[in-house]
C-alpha positions in Angstrom: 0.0 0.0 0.0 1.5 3.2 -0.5 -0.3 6.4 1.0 1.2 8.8 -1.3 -0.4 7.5 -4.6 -3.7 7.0 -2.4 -3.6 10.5 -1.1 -3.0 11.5 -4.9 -6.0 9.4 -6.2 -7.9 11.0 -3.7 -7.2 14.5 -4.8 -7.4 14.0 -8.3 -11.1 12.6 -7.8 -11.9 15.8 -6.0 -10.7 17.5 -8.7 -12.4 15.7 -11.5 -15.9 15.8 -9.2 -15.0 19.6 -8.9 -14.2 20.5 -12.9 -17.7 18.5 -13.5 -19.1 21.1 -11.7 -18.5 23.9 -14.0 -20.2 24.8 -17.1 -18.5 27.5 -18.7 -19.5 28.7 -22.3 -17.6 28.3 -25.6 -14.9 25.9 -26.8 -13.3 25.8 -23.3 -16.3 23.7 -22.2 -15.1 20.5 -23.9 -11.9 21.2 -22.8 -13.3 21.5 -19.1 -15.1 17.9 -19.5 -12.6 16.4 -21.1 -10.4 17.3 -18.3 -12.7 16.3 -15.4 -13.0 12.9 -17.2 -9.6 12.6 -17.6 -8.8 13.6 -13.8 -11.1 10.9 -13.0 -9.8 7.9 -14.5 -6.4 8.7 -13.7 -7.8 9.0 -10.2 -8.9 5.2 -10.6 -5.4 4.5 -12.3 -3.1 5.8 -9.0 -5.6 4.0 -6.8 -4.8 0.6 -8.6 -1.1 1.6 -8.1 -1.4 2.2 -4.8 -1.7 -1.9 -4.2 -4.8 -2.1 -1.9 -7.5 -3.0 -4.2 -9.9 -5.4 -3.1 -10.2 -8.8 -5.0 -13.9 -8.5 -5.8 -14.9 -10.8 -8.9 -17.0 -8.7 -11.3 -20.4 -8.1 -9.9 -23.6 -8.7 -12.3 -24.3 -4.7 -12.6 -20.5 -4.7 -14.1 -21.3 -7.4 -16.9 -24.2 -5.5 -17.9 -23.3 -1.9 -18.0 -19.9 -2.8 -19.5 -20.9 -5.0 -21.6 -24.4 -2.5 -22.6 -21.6 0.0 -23.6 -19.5 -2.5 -25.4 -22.2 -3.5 -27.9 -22.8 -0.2 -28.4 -19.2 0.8 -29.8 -20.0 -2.3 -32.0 -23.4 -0.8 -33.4 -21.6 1.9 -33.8 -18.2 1.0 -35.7 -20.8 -0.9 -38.3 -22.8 2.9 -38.4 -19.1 3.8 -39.0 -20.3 6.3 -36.6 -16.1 6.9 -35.2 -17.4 9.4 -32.9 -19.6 7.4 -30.6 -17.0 4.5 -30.4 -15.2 6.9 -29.3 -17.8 8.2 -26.7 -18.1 4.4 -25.7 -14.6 3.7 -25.3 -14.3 6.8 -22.7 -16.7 5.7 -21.1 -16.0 2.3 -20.4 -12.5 3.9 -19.1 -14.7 5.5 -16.7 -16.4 2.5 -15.4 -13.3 0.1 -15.3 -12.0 3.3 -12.9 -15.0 3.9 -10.8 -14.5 -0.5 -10.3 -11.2 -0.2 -9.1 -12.1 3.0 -6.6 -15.1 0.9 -5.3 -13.1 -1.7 -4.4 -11.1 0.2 -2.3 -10.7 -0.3 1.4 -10.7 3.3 2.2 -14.4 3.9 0.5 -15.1 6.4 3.5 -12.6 8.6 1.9 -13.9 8.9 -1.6 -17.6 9.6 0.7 -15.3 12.6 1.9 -14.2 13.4 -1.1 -17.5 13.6 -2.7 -19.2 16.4 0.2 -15.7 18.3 0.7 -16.1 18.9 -3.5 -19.9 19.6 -3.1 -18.9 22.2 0.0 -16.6 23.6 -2.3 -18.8 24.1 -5.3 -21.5 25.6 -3.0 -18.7 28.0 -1.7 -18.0 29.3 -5.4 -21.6 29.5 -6.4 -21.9 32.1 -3.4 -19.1 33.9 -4.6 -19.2 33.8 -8.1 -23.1 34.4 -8.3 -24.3 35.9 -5.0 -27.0 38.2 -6.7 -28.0 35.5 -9.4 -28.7 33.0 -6.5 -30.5 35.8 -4.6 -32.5 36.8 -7.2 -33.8 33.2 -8.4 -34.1 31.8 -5.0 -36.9 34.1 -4.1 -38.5 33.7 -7.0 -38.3 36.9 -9.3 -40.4 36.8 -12.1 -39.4 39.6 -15.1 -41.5 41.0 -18.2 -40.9 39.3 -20.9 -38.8 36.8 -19.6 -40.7 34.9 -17.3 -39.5 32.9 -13.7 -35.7 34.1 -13.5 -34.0 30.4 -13.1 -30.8 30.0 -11.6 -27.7 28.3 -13.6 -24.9 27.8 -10.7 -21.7 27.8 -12.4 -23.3 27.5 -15.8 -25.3 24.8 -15.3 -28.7 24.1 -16.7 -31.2 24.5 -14.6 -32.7 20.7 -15.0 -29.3 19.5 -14.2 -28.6 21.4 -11.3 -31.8 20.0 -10.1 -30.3 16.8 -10.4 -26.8 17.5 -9.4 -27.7 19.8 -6.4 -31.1 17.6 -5.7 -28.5 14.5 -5.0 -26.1 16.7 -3.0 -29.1 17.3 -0.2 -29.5 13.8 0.3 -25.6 13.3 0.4 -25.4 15.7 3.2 -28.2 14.4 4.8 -26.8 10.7 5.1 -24.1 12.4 6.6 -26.5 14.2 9.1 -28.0 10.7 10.1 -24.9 8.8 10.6 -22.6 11.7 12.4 -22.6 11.3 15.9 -21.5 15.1 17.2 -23.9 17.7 16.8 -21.7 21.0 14.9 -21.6 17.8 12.5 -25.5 17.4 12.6 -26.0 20.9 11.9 -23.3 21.7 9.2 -24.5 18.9 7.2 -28.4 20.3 7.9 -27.4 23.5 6.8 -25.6 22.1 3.7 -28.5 19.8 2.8 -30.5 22.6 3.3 -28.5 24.9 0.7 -28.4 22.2 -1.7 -32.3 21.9 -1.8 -32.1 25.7 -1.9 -30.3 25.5 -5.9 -33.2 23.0 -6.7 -35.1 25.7 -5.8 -33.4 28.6 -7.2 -33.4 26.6 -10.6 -36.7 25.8 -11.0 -35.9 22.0 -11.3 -39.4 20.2 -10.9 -38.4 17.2 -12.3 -36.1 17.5 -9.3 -38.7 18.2 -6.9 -40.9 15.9 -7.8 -38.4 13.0 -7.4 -37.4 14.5 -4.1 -40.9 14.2 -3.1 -41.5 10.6 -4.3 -38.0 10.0 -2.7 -38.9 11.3 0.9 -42.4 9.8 0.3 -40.5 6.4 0.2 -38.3 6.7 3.0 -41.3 7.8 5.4 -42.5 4.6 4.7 -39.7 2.3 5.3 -39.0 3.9 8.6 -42.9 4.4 9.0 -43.0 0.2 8.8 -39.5 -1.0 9.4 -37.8 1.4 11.4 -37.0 1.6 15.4 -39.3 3.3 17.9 -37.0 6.0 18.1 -37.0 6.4 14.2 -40.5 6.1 14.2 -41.1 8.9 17.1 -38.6 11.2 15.2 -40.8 11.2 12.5 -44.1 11.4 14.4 -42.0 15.0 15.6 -40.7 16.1 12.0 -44.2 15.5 10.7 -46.1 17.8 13.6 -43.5 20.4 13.2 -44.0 20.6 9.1 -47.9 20.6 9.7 -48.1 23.3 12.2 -45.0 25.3 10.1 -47.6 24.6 6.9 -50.8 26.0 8.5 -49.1 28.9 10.2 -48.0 30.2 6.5 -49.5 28.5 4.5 -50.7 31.5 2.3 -46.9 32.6 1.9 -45.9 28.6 1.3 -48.3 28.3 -1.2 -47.7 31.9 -3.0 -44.3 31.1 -3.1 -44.7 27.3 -4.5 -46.9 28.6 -7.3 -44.4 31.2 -8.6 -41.1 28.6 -8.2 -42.3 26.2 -9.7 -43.8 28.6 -12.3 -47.5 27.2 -12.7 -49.2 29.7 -14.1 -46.6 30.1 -17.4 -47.9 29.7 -20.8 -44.7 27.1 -21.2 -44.4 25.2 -17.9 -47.2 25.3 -16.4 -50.0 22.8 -15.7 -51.6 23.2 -19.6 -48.2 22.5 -21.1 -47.9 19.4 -21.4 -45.2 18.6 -18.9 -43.2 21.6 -20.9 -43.5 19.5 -24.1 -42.2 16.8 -22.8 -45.6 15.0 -23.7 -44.8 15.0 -27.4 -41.0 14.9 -27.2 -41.6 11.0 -25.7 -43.9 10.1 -28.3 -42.1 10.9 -30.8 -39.1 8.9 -29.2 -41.3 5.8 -28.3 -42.4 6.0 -32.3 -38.7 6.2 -33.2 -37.7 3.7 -30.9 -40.6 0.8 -32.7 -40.2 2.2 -36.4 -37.6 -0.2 -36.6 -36.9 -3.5 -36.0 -32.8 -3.5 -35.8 -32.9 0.0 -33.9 -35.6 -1.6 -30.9 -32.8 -4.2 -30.3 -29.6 -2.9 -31.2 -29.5 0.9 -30.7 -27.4 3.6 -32.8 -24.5 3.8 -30.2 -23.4 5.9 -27.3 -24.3 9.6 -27.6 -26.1 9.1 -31.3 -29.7 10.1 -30.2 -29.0 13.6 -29.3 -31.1 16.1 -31.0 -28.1 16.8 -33.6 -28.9 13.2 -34.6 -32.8 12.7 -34.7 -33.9 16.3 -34.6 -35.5 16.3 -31.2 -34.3 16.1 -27.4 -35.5 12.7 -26.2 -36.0 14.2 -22.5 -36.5 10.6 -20.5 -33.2 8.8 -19.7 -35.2 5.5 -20.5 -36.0 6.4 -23.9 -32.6 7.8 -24.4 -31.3 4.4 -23.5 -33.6 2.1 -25.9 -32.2 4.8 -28.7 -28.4 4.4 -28.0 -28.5 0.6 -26.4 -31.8 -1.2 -28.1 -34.4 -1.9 -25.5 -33.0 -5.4 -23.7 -29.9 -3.9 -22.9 -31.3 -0.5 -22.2 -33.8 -1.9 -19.6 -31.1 -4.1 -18.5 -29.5 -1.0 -17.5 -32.7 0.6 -15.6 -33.4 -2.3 -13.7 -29.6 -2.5 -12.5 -30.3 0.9 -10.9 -33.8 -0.2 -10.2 -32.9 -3.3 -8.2 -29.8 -2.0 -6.7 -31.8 1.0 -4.9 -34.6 -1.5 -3.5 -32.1 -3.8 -2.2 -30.6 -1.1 -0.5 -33.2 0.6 1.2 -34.8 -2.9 1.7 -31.2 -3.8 3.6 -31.1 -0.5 5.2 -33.1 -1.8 8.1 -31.5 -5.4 8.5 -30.2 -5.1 11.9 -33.7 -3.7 13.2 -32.1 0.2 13.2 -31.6 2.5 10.3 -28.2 2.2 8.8 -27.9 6.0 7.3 -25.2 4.7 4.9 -27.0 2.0 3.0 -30.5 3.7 3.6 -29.9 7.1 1.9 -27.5 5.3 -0.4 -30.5 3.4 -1.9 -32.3 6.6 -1.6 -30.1 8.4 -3.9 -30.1 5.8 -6.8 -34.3 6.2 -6.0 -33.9 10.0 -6.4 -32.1 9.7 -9.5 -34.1 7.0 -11.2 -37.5 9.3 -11.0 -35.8 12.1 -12.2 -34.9 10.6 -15.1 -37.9 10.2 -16.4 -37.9 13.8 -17.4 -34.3 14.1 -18.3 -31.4 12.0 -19.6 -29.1 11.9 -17.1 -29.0 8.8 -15.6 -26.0 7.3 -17.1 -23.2 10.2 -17.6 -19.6 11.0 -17.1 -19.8 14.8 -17.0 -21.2 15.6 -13.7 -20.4 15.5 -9.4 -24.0 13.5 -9.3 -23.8 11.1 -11.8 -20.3 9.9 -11.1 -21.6 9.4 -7.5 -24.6 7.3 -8.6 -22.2 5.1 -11.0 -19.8 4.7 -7.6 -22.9 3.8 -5.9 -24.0 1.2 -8.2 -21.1 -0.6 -8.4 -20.3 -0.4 -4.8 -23.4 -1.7 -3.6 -23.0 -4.5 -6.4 -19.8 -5.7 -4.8 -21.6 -9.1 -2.8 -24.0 -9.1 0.1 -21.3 -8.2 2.7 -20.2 -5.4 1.3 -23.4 -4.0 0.8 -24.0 -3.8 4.3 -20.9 -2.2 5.0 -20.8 0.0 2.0 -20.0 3.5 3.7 -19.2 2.5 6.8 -16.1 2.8 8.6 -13.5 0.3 7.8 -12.6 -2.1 10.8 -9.4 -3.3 11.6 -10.2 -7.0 11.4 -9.2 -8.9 8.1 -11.1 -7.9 4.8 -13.5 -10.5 3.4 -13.8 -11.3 -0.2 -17.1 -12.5 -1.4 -18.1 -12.9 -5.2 -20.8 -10.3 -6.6 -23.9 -10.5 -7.7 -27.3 -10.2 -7.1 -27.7 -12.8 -4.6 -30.9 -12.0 -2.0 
């Protein structure tokens, strides 16, 4: 083991999360993605240098994600579409480096890494757009141009839902499993601002999947969870209802104009912001022929450059670039991996934080992608969590439990992977 090369993995994952973050405009933006991409892989490359990987067989989510992405570049070489082989070869780079970081034995540390770099991106928004974020967060609406929606560092407003959406529940595992109470309330407070950019933004889709998100969770604890779980909800619920009818005029005012409902565009009569027509004409591309429904047109060849229209569902996105078997092979990896993590997330009769909100935030990012195609990318802090997630809680049924816990200093077991109940 050597803790230089670990230390150095660890800060050039930082810095890839961080570059992800930014969304500048012009040619430098490639440049910028490139780069974080880049950053991250050689993060996974110093980590299998430093000698302390884990010898975890390939877990069933591998084999079908990698080998999803590896029929595509196939599709597309006989397209002779050079550029999505080429988007499918980078990718796979990612993945075979978020494997090796996931089979690290210091997978508290790339947790760290993951809220110091969303800390640190919060910190810049604030300083970089203090009267932007003002502005949009309490909810300015201008003639002739509608809701002002906030783009933190560039970003577009439906993936800052998604990016700072996932961030809120990232701080607020880390609220449930700290033990010391400035920890409790920094963590809060960050959760708290990250829900405050979905807001700023405008992300409903966001929102929305928060909601059927937190919906879940009630649930789980509601029926699985410890009296003392139970009871803190019972508090947290009496404390929202009585905060909700004492302003509930100025909740609701401000709700309606946030989440824009009244607009010609996005509002209730539009059709989920066109969204409507966007998927049928997707699901009509998708069955108009026989060797696209099972084979796809290759990583990154359904973007609206390509077809004409923005598919605007990760799920249709996927049947376009990977034919449907292996594109709902791909949602129901995610799909299974997030129940059998919040299902496991009560095992030992208490909430374990780690596991719970772990499962929560595959959950949160599954629903949101049914309004926009992020759910597998390389190119921001939120997705490359989710693919680490994935393929961490993949890693056998032992390591699931112990997924973001904090390593012991007994021996390390190695169990083979799959998706053994």
């Amino acid at each position: 083991m050597s803790p230089l090369l670990r230390l150095l993995s660890l800060w050039l994952l930082g810095l890839a999360v961080y570059l992800g973050g930014w969304y500048v405009e012009g040619p430098a933006f490639q440049a910028v993605q490139m780069g974080s991409v880049a950053l991250f892989i050689g993060a996974g490359f110093l980590a299998l240098l430093a000698g302390d990987t884990r010898r975890i067989e390939l877990s069933t989510a591998e084999y079908i994600v990698g080998g999803a992405f590896l029929f595509a570049m196939l599709v597309a070489f006989a397209r002779e579409n050079t550029m999505s082989v080429a988007y499918g070869a980078m990718f796979l780079m990612v993945l075979v480096s978020a494997a090796v970081l996931a089979r690290q034995p210091w997978g508290p540390s790339v947790d760290q890494v993951f809220r110091r770099v969303y800390i640190a991106l919060i910190a810049s928004v604030l300083v970089v757009q203090p009267a932007d974020y003002l502005t949009s967060v309490v909810g300015t609406v201008e003639r002739s141009v509608g809701l002002v929606r906030f783009t933190p560092l560039g970003m577009h407003p439906n993936l800052a839902g998604l990016v700072y959406g996932g961030g809120s529940l990232l701080f607020f595992q880390h609220f449930l499993g700290s033990t010391r109470a400035h920890q409790k309330l920094f963590a809060l407070a960050m959760s708290g601002l990250c829900l405050s950019m979905v807001l700023a933004a405008s992300a409903r889709a966001s929102l929305l999947a928060l909601g059927v998100t937190g919906a879940v969770a009630v649930l789980l604890i509601a029926w699985r969870g410890s009296r003392r779980a139970r009871t803190a909800l019972g508090l947290a619920a009496v404390g929202a209802l009585a905060l909700g009818l004492a302003k509930a005029g100025a909740i609701a005012g401000y709700l309606s104009t946030i989440l824009d409902l009244d607009s010609p565009t996005r509002g209730t009569a539009s059709g989920a912001t066109g969204r409507e027509d966007l998927w049928r004409d997707g699901i009509e591309l998708v069955f108009s022929d026989p060797v696209l429904f099972f084979t796809g047109r290759g990583v990154r060849a359904a973007g609206p450059e390509v077809i004409g229209f923005p598919v605007e569902s990760s799920y249709i996105n996927l049947a376009l670039e990977h034919g449907v078997v292996l594109g709902g092979l791909i949602a129901l990896t995610f799909l299974f991996t997030a129940w059998r993590a919040l299902r496991r997330g009560f095992d030992t009769g208490a909430m374990n934080p780690a596991l719970f909100l772990s499962g929560s935030m595959l959950l949160f990012a599954l629903v949101q992608s049914v309004f926009n195609r992020y759910l597998i990318a390389v190119g921001n802090p939120f997705s490359l969590l989710i693919l680490l997630l994935l393929l961490q809680l993949n890693l056998g049924p032992p390591r699931l439990r112990a997924a973001a816990l904090p390593p012991s200093p007994g021996p390390v077991l190695r169990h083979p992977a799959g998706f053994s109940p």
